[in-house]
C-alpha positions in Angstrom: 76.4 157.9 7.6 74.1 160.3 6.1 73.7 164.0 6.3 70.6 165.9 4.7 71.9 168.7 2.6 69.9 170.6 5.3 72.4 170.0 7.9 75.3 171.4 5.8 75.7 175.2 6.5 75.5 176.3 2.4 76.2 179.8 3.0 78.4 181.9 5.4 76.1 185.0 5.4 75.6 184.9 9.5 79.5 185.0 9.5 80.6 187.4 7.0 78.4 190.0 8.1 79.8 189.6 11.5 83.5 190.0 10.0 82.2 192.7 8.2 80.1 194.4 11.7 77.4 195.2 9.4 73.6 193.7 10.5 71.0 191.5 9.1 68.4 194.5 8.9 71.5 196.7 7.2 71.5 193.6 4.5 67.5 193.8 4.5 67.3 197.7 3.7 70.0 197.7 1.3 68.3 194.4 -1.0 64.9 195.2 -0.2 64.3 192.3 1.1 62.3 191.5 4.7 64.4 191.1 7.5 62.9 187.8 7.8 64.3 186.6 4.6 68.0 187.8 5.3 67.4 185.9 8.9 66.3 182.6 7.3 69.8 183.4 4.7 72.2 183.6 8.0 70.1 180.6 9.5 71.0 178.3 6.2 67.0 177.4 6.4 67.0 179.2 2.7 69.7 180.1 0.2 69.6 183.6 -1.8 69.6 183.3 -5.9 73.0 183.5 -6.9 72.2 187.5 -8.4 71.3 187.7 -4.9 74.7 186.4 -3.4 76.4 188.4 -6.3 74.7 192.0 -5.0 76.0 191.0 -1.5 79.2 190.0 -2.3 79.4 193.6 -4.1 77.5 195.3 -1.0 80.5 193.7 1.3 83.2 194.4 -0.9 84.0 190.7 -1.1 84.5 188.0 -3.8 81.2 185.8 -3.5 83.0 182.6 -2.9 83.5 183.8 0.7 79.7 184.0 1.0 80.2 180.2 0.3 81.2 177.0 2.3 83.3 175.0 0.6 82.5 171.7 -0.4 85.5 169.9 0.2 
């Protein structure tokens, strides 16, 4: 069976920032980044740099590798 690497959630962005009750548009403002961009993040259609992952990771008082699915 095959699965396109686009069908494998990459990132747990939509998630953590539930955990974390803290909004796309919050993530937006504080990055500088459209809101679009952040929604495209949480949707897995794009993945942020890995800077990018680090600043959030620091924004949510997190270690990155819970912005991460794991690939096992």
């Amino acid at each position: 069976m095959y699965i396109s690497m686009q069908e494998i959630p990459i990132n747990r962005l939509k998630a953590v920032l539930a955990e974390k009750q803290k909004t796309g548009k919050w993530l937006a403002d504080q990055l500088n980044k459209s809101e679009t961009t952040v929604s495209r993040w949480c949707r897995n259609e794009i993945q942020p740099s890995m800077e990018t992952l680090l600043e959030i990771a620091k924004l949510l008082d997190i270690d990155i590798k819970n912005l991460l699915n794991s690939s096992k």
